[in-house]
C-alpha positions as CSV (number, residue, x, y, z in Angstrom):
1,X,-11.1,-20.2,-14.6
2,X,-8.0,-21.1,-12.1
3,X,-8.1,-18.7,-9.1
4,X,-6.1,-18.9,-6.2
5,X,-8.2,-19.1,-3.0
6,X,-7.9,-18.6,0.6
7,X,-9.6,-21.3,1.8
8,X,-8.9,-20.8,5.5
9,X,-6.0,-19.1,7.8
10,X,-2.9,-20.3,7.0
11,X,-3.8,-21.9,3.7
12,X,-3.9,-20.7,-0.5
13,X,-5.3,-23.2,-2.5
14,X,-6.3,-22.9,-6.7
15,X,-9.1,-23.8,-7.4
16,X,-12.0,-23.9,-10.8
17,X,-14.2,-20.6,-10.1
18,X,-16.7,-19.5,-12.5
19,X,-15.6,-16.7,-14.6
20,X,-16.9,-13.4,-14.2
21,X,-18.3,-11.5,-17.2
22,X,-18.8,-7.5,-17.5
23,X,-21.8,-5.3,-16.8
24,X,-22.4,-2.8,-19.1
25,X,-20.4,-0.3,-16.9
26,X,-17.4,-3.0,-16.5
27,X,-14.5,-3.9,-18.1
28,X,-13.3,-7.7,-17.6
29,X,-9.2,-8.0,-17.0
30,X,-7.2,-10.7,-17.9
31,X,-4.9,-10.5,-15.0
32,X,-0.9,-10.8,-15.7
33,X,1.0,-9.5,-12.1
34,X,-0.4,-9.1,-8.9
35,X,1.3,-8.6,-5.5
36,X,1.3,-9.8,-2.0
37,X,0.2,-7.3,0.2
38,X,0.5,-6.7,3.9
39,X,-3.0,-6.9,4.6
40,X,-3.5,-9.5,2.7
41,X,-0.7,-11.6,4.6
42,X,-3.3,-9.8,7.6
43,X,-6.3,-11.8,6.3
44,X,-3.9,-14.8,5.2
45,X,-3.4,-14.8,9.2
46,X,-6.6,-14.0,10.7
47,X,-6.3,-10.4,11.8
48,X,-7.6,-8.3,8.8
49,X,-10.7,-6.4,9.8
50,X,-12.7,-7.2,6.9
51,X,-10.8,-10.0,4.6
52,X,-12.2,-13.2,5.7
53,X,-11.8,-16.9,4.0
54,X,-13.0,-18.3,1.9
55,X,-12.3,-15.4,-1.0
56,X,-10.2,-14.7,-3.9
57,X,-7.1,-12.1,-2.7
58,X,-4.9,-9.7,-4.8
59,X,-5.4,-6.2,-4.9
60,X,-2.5,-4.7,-6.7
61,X,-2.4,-5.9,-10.0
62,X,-1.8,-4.9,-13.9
63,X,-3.5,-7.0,-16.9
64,X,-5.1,-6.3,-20.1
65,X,-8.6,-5.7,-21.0
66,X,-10.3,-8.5,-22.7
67,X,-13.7,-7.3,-23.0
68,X,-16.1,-4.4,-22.1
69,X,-19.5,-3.2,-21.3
70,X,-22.3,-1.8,-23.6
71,X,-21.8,1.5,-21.7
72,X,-18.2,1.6,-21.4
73,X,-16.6,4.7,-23.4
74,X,-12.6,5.0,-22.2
75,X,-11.5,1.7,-23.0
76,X,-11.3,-0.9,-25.3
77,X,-9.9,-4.8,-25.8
78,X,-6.0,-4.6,-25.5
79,X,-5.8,-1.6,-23.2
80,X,-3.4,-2.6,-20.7
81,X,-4.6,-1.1,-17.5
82,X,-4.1,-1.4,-13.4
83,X,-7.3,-0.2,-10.5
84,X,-8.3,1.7,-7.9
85,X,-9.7,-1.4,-5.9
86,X,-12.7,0.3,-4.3
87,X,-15.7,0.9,-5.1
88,X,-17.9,4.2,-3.2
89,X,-21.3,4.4,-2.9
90,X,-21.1,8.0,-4.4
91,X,-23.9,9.5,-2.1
92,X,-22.9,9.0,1.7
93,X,-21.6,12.4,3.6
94,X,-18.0,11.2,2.7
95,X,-18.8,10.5,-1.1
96,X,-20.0,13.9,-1.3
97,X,-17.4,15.4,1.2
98,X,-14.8,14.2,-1.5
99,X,-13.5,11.1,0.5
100,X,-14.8,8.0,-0.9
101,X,-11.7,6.5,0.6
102,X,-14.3,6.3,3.8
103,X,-17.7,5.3,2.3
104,X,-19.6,3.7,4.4
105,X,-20.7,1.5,1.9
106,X,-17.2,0.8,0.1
107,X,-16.2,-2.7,-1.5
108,X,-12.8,-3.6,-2.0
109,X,-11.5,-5.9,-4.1
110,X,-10.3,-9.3,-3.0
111,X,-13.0,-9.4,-0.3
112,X,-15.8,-12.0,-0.5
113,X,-17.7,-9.3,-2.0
114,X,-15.7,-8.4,-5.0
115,X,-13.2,-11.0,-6.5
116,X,-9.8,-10.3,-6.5
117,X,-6.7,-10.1,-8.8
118,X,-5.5,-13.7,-8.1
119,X,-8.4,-14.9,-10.5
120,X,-7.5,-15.2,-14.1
121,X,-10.1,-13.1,-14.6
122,X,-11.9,-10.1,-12.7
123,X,-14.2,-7.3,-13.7
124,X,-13.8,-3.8,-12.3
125,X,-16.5,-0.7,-13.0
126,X,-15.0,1.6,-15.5
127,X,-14.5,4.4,-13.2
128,X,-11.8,2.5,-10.8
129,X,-9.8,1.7,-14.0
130,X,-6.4,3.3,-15.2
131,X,-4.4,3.0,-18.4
132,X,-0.6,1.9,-17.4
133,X,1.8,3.8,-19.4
134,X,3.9,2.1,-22.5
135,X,7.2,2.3,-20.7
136,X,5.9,0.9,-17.4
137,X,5.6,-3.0,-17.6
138,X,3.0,-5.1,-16.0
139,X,5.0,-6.2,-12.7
140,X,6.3,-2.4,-12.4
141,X,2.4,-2.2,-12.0
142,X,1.6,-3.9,-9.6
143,X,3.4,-1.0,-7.6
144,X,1.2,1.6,-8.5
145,X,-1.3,0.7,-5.9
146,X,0.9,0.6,-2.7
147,X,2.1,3.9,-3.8
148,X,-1.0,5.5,-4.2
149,X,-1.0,4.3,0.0
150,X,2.2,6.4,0.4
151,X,0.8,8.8,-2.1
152,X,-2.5,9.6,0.2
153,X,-0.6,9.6,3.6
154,X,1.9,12.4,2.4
155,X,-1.1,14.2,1.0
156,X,-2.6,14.2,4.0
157,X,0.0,15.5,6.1
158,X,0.3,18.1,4.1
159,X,4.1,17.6,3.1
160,X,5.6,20.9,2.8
161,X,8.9,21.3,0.6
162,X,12.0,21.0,3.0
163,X,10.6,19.3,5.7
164,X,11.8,16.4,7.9
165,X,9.8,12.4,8.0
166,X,10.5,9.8,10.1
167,X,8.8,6.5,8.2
168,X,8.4,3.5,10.9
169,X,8.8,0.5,9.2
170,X,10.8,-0.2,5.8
171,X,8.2,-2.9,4.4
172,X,6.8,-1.7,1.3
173,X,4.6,0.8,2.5
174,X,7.2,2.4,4.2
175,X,9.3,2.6,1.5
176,X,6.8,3.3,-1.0
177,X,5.6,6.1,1.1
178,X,9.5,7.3,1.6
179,X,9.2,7.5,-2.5
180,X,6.1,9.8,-1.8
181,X,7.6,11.9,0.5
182,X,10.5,12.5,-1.5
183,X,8.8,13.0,-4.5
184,X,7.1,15.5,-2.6
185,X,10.2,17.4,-1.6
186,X,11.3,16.0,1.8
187,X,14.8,17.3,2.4
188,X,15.7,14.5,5.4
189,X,14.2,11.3,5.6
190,X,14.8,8.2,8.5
191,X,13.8,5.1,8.2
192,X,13.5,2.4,10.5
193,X,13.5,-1.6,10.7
194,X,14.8,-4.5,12.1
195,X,15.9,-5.9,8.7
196,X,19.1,-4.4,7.2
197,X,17.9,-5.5,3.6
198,X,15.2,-3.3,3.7
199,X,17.4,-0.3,5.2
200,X,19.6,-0.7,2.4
201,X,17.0,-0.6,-0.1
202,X,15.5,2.8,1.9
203,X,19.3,4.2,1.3
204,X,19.1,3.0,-2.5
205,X,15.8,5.0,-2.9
206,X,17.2,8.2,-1.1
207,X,16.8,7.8,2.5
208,X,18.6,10.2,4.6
209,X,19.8,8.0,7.4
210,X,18.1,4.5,8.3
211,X,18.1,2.8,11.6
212,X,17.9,-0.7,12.7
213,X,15.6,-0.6,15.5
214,X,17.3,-3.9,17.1
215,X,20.5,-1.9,17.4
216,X,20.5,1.6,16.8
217,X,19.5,4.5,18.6
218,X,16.6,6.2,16.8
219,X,16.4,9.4,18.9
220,X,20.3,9.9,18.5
221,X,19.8,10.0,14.8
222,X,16.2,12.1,14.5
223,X,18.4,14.6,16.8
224,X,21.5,14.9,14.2
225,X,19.7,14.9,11.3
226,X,17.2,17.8,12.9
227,X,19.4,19.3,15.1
228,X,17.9,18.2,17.6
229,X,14.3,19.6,16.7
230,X,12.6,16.3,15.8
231,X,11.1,16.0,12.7
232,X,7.8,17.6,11.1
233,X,5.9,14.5,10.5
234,X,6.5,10.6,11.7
235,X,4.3,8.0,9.2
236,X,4.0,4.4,11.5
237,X,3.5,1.8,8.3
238,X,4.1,-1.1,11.1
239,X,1.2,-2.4,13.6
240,X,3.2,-2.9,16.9
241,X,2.0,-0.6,20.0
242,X,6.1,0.7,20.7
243,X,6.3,2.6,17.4
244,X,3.3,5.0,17.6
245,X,5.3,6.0,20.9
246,X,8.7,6.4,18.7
247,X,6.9,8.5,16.4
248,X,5.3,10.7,19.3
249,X,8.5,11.6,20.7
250,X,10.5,11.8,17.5
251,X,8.5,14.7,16.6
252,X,8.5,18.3,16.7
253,X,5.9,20.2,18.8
254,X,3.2,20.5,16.5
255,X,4.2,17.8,14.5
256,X,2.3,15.0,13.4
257,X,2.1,10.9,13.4
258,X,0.6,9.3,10.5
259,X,-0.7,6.0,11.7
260,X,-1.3,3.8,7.9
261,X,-0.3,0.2,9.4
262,X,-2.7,-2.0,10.6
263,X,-2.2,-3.4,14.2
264,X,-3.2,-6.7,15.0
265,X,-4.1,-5.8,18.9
266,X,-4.7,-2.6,20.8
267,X,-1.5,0.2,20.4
268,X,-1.1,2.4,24.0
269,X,-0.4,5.9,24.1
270,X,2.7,5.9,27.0
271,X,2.4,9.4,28.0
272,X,-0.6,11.5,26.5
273,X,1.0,14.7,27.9
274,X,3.3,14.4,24.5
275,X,0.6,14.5,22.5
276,X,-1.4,17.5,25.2
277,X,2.0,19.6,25.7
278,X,3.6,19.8,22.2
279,X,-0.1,20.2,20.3
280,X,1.1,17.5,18.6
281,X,-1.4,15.7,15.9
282,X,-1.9,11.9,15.7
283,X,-4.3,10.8,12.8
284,X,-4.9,8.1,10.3
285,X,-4.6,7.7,6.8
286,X,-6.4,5.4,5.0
287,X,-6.1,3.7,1.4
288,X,-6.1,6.3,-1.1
289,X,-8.5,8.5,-3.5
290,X,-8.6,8.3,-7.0
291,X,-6.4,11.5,-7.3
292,X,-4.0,10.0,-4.9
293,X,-3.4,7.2,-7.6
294,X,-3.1,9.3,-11.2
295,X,-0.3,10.9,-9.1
296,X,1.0,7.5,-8.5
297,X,0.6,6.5,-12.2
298,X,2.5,9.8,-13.3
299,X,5.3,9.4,-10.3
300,X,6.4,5.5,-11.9
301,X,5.3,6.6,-15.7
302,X,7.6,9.8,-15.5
303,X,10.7,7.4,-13.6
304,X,10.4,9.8,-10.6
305,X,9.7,6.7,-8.4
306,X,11.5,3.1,-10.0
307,X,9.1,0.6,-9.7
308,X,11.8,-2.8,-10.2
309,X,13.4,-1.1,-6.6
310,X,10.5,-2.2,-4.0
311,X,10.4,-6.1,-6.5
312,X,12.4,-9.0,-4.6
313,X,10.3,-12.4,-5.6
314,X,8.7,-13.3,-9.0
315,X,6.3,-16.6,-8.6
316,X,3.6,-18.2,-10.3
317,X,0.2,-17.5,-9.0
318,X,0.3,-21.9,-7.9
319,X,3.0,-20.4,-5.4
320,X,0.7,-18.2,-4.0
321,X,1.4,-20.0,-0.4
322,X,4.8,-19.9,-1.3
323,X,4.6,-16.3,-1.5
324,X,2.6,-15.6,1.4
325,X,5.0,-17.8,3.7
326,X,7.8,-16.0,2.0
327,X,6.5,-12.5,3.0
328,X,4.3,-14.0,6.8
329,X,7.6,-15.9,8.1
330,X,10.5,-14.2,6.7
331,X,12.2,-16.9,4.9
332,X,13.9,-14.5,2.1
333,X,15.0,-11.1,2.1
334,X,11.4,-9.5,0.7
335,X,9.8,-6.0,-0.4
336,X,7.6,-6.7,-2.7
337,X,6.3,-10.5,-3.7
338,X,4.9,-10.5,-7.2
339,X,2.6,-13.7,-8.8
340,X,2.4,-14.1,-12.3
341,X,0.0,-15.9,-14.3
C-alpha cells in the first residue's frame, strides 16, 4: 500500500509499506480524510516529545471498515467510522483511576509504534473505534478528534454555565476548544492571535471579542468583557513562554490556566506571587478520554459544533509536504489542513 512517510525533519515522502491486516480484536480501515495536526507539524519539525522519523503520521481521520477480526462484535465491512488514537494498557494506577489518557504504557497512533492514518490502510482495536454519523461526512470527520482535545480541557476545568474563557491561540485547538466551551455554556469568550483570519473565524463560531495579540490590548478587553474581574478560566493552546503569563494575569483569583499546547522550549512563570496570592490554579490537560470523544461525536452529529468551519485546505495525501509547509510556514490562511486519498 502507498503511505505517506516522514522520512526525516523537514521531509514527507510516499512510499510502498506493507499492508497491515487485523487481529482478531481489530478492525482494518480504509482511510478516506485525515488532518494535519499541530503536533504532527511538532514531529514534522523535530520538537514532538515522542513522534520521531521515520513513521507513518495522521491521527485524525475518518474511513470505512474493510475488514474485521474473528472477535470483533460492533462492527462490520462498510461501517464508516473515525478513532480514539490511543491505546491504554488498562491496568496501570491511571487505567484503573479512570484516565487512560495518562497510561504509562499508552500507544498512539502515527508513532513508530502504531501506523498512522496517512497509510491507505491501518488497523485500530475495536475498543478505540467510533461509528460517524450519516449526516456527518468523512472530512467533517476528521474534526472529531481535535474536538475531543477541546472537549477534555473544558471537562477538566470544570466549565460552569455562565462563566468567562480566555482561549490563547486561535489555531485549531483553540477554536475547537472555543466550540467546547460554548457548547458547554460559556457566556463570554476572548480569543487571541496574531492572525486576523483565524480571529474572524473565532467571531464566526461565537466568540465574544477576539484580539490580535500584535496590536491589541488583551487586558483592556478581558477587563470590559468582565468588568474588570478577569475571567474564570484561561486555556493556552499555543507553546510560547509569554502566554502562560497572559493567561495568569487575565484571570480571576481562583481562576485557572489550562495549559493543552505543546512548547517547544522551557515556558517561565514571571511572577509566582500571581499564582501564590490569587490561589490561582495552573494545570494541564492532556489528549482526551473516550467519553471526552462520544461527546465530540454527538456535538458535530447533532450540528451544535459545524465541522466545514475549522476546514481551509483540501489535498491529496502526495501533498502531504504541501500541507505540512502550508500549516509549518504560513503560506495560506489555514485552520484545518485536510489529505484525501
Amino acid at each position: 500500500m502507498k503511505a505517506a512517510v516522514l522520512t526525516a525533519h523537514y521531509k514527507i515522502e510516499m512510499q510502498d509499506v506493507p499492508e497491515p491486516e487485523p487481529e482478531e480484536n481489530e478492525v482494518k480501515i480504509k482511510v478516506v480524510a485525515s488532518g494535519v495536526c499541530g503536533s504532527e507539524v511538532h514531529a514534522y519539525k523535530g520538537t514532538h516529545p515522542f513522534r520521531h522519523p521515520p513513521s507513518i503520521l495522521g491521527h485524525e481521520t475518518a474511513g470505512d471498515v474493510v475488514a474485521v477480526g474473528s472477535a470483533v462484535t460492533k462492527f462490520k465491512i462498510g461501517d464508516r467510522v473515525t478513532v480514539e488514537p490511543q491505546i491504554s494498557c488498562g491496568v496501570c494506577d491511571y487505567c484503573r483511576a479512570g484516565h487512560p489518557n495518562l497510561c504509562v504504557d499508552k500507544v498512539v497512533l502515527g508513532t513508530t509504534k502504531w501506523i498512522g492514518a496517512y497509510a491507505e490502510y491501518f488497523v485500530a482495536p475495536e475498543q478505540v473505534v467510533y461509528r460517524i454519523p450519516d449526516n456527518v461526512a468523512y472530512d467533517e470527520a476528521v474534526m472529531i478528534e481535535p474536538l475531543a482535545v477541546g472537549v477534555h480541557a473544558v471537562r477538566e476545568a470544570d466549565l460552569q454555565l455562565g462563566q468567562s474563557v480566555l482561549i490563547l491561540g486561535g489555531g485549531t485547538i483553540g477554536l475547537c476548544t472555543l466550540a467546547a466551551a460554548r457548547a458547554a455554556g460559556a457566556l463570554s469568550t476572548i480569543v487571541t492571535d496574531a492572525v486576523d483570519f483565524n480571529l474572524a473565524v473565532a467571531r464566526e463560531l461565537g466568540a465574544t471579542a477576539t484580539v490580535n495579540v500584535r496590536q491589541g490590548d488583551l487586558k483592556a478587553v478581558v477587563d470590559q468583557v468582565t468588568d474588570g474581574k478577569g475571567v474564570d478560566t484561561a486555556f493556552v493552546t499555543v507553546g510560547f513562554s509569554p502566554v502562560v503569563n497572559q493567561g495568569l494575569t487575565s484571570i480571576k483569583k481562583r481562576g485557572q490556566v489550562i495549559l493543552i499546547a505543546l512548547f517547544a522550549g522551557n515556558a517561565t512563570i514571571d511572577d509566582p506571587f500571581t499564582i501564590v496570592g490569587g490561589e490561582r490554579v495552573l494545570r494541564g490537560s492532556q489528549m482526551y478520554t473516550g467519553a471526552d470523544v462520544q461527546i465530540a461525536v454527538d456535538l458535530i452529529g447533532s450540528g451544535k459544533v459545524d465541522a466545514k468551519m475549522f476546514i481551509t485546505q483540501h489535498l491529496p495525501m502526495s501533498e502531504a509536504q504541501r500541507g505540512f509547509e502550508i500549516v509549518d510556514k504560513k503560506l495560506e490562511d489555514c485552520v484545518k489542513v485536510v489529505l484525501h486519498w
